[in-house]
N, C-alpha and C positions, 0 to 999 in steps of 0.2 A: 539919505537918498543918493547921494553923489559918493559914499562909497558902493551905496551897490552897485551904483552906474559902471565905478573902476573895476569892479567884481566881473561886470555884465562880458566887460572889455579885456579883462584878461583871461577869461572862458574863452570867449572867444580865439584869442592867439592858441591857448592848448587845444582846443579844440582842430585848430589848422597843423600844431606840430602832431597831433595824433595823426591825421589823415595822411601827412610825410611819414611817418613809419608805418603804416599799412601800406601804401603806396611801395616803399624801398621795399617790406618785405617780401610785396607780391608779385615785384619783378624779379626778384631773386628766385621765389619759387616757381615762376613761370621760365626762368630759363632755363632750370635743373629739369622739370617738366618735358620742356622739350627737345633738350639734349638728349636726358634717359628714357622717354617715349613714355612718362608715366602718366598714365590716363586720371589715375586718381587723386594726384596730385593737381594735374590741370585743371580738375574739377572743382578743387576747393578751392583753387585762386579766383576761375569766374563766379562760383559763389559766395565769395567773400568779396567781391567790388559791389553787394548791394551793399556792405555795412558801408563803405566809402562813399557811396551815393546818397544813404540817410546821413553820413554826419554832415556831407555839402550841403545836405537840404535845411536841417536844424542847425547850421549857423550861420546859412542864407537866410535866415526865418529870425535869428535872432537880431543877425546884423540889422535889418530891414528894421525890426520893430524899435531897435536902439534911433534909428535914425526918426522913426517918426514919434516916438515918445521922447525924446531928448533933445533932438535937432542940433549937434553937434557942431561944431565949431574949430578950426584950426586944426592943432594936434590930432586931436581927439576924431577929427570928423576924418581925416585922412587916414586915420589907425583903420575905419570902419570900413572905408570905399576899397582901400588896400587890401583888408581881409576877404574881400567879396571876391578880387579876382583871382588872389592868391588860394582862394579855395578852387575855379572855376579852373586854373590851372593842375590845382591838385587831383579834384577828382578825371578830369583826362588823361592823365597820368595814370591814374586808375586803369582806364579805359586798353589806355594801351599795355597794360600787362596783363590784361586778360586778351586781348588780341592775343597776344602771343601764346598764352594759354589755349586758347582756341583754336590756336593752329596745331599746337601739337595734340587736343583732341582730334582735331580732321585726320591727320595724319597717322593716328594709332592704329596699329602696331609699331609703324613704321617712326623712325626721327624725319622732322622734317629736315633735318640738317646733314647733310655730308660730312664722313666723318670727320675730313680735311679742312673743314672750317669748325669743328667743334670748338678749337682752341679759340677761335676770334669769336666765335657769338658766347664764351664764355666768357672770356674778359669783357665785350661789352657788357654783360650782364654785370657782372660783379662791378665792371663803373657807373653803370646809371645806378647802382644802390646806394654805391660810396657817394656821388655824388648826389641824392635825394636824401640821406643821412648827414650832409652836408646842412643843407637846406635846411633840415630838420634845426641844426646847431643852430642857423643863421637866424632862424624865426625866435628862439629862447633867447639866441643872446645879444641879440641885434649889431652885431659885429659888421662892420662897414667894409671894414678889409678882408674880413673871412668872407663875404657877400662876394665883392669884385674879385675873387680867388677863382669862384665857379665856372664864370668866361674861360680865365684860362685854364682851368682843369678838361671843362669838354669842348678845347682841341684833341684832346686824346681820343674823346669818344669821332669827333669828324674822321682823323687819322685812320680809326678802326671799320670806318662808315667808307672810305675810300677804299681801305682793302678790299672787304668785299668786293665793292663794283669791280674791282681788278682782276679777282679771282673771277668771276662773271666774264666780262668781257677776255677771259683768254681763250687763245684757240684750242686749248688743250682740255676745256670744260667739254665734262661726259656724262654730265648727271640728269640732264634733259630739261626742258622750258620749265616744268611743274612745278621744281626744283628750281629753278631759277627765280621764279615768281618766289618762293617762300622766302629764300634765300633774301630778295628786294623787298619783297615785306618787311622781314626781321629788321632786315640793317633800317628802315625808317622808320620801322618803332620805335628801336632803342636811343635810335637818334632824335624823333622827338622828347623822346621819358626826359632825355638829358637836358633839351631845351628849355622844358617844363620847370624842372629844378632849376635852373641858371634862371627862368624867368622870375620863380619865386624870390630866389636871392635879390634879386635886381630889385622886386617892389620892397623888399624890407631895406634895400637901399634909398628909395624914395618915401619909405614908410618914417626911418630916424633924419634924413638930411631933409628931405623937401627938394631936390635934383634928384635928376635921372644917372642910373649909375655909369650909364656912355658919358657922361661929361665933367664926372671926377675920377675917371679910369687913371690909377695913375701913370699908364701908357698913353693917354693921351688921345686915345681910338675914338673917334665918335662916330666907328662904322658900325652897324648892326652886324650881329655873330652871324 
């Protein structure tokens, strides 16, 4: 009985590094989406966030029944509550790279994007992957240091979340409000997707130590990112 249990419980963790790579792949292909204006590509990203949405739901379903069949304890009971948000983070993750997919359907023919920011809404993209592929590692291999890594990796994504507004607020912006609006969309998608990941990392920090990972940073930061 208590190896299925450990069975029950380590489904579950794959179960959540699956949803991390759907998640990293479908913000990559939502930002190729709508850089090249490809409609068809867009469309497979929002229709592939329903499978993201049934694996949240079957290991919110399994977690739940682990808790009321077993009634867990210590380790074990915190592996369970841990997996629950660490999905609730994953699947909005989800969420937000179909946004972005969604825009660039709105927007077809056309890119919602200028071409003069192509380069920065591509590199955000290609960081919220590296960084949810991150997470991905962090959840298999419960790595405490490669966890607290992800903080400082998305200052890059905040840095590239700054440009933007910059190019925005110049006087020399010609692309008009509509544009501007997609523009402030994008940049807080992709700045949430990253939070999301850094949040994940964070509960598998509190998933192996029992602390919160602001308070064995080994900077010493006990300020929220």
């Amino acid at each position: 009985m208590r190896d299925a249990y450990h069975e029950e419980l380590d489904s579950i963790g794959d179960g959540l590094v699956d949803m991390a790579r759907l998640v990293g792949s479908a913000i990559g292909r939502a930002t190729t989406a709508i850089l090249d204006a490809d409609l068809k590509l867009a469309e497979s990203v929002i229709a592939a966030d329903e499978k993201v949405d049934d694996l949240q739901r079957d290991l919110e379903g399994r977690a739940i029944a682990l808790l009321a069949r077993q009634q867990p304890v210590a380790t074990d009971l915190r592996i369970v509550v841990t997996s629950l948000r660490m999905s609730a983070d994953l699947e909005r993750s989800g969420d937000l790279a179909q946004h972005v997919a969604k825009l660039a359907r709105l927007r077809f023919p056309n890119s919602a994007v200028p071409h003069d920011l192509h380069a920065t809404i591509l590199e955000m993209g290609q960081l919220a992957q590296r960084l949810m592929a991150k997470a991905a590692e962090v959840i298999i291999t419960k790595d405490v240091d490669l966890a607290l890594q992800l903080e400082q990796d998305d200052d890059a994504m905040d840095l590239l979340h700054r440009t933007l507004f910059q190019h925005l607020m110049d006087d020399r912006w010609k692309h008009g409000i509509e544009t501007a609006v997609d523009v402030t969309l994008l940049g807080r998608y992709y700045e949430r997707f990253a939070d999301h990941a850094v949040s994940v990392a964070k509960r598998v920090v509190y998933l192996v130590t029992g602390e919160h990972a602001d308070e064995i940073s080994p900077q010493g930061d006990v300020e929220g990112a």
